[in-house]
N, C-alpha and C positions, 0 to 999 in steps of 0.2 A: 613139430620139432622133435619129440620125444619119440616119435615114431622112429624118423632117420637116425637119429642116433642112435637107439636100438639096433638098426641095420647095419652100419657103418661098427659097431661095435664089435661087431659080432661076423664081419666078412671077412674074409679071406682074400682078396682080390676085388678092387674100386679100379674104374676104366672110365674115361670120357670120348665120348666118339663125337665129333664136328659132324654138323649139314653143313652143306654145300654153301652157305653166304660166309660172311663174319666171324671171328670167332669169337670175339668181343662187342657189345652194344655200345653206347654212346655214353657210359657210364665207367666202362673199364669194365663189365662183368661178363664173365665165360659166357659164352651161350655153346653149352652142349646135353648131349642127352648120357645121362651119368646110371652105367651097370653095378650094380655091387650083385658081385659072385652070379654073372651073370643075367641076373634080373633088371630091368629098367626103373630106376626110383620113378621117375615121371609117372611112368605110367602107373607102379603099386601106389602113389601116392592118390593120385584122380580112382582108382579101384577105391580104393578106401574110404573114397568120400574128404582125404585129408588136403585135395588141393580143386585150384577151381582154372580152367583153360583159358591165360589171359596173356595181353601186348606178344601173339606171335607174326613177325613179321616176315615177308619175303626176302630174301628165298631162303630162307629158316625156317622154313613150315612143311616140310615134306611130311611128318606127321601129323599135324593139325586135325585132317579129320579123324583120324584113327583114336588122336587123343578126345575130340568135340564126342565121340560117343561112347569112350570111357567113362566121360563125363555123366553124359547122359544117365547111360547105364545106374550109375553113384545116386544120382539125383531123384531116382524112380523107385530105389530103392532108400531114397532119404538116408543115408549113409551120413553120420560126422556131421559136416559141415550142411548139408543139405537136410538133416536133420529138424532144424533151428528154419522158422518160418522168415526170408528174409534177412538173415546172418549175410549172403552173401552178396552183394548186388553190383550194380553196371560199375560203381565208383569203390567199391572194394568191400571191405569186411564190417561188420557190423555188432560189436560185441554185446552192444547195449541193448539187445532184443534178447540176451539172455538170460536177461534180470523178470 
């Protein structure tokens, strides 16, 4: 969270650009891929280790793999979130393994 708003802080210019499905899920929420000042949060986020590649659906997936091996990447280098042995797993976040 403190990452993005840092970001968001500090741009000059936020843009959402739609995939080709939806532009809304089943919830009411955007599904878009969001630039500040050009750059992809998505994707500086998974760089950083600060997010994890989850619920992407067809045909709002045109990125998927490109994001699956940012991921990757994150994770090899145990970045943030990948850091923490099991923080992240199949059913979501896990804070209690950082005690």
């Amino acid at each position: 969270k403190d990452y993005t708003i840092k970001l968001l802080e500090h741009a000059k210019k936020v843009e959402a650009v739609y995939d080709v499905g939806p532009e809304t899920d089943n919830y009411d929420r955007l599904l878009a891929y969001v630039f500040i000042d050009d750059v992809m949060l998505q994707e500086s986020l998974l760089k950083e280790g600060l997010a994890a590649v989850r619920f992407i659906h067809k045909p709002n997936n045109t990125l998927e793999d490109e994001f699956r091996e940012i991921q990757q990447d994150a994770e090899k280098e145990k970045l943030n979130i990948w850091s923490h042995q099991n923080y992240f797993q199949k059913d979501g976040f896990h804070p209690e393994v950082l005690k």
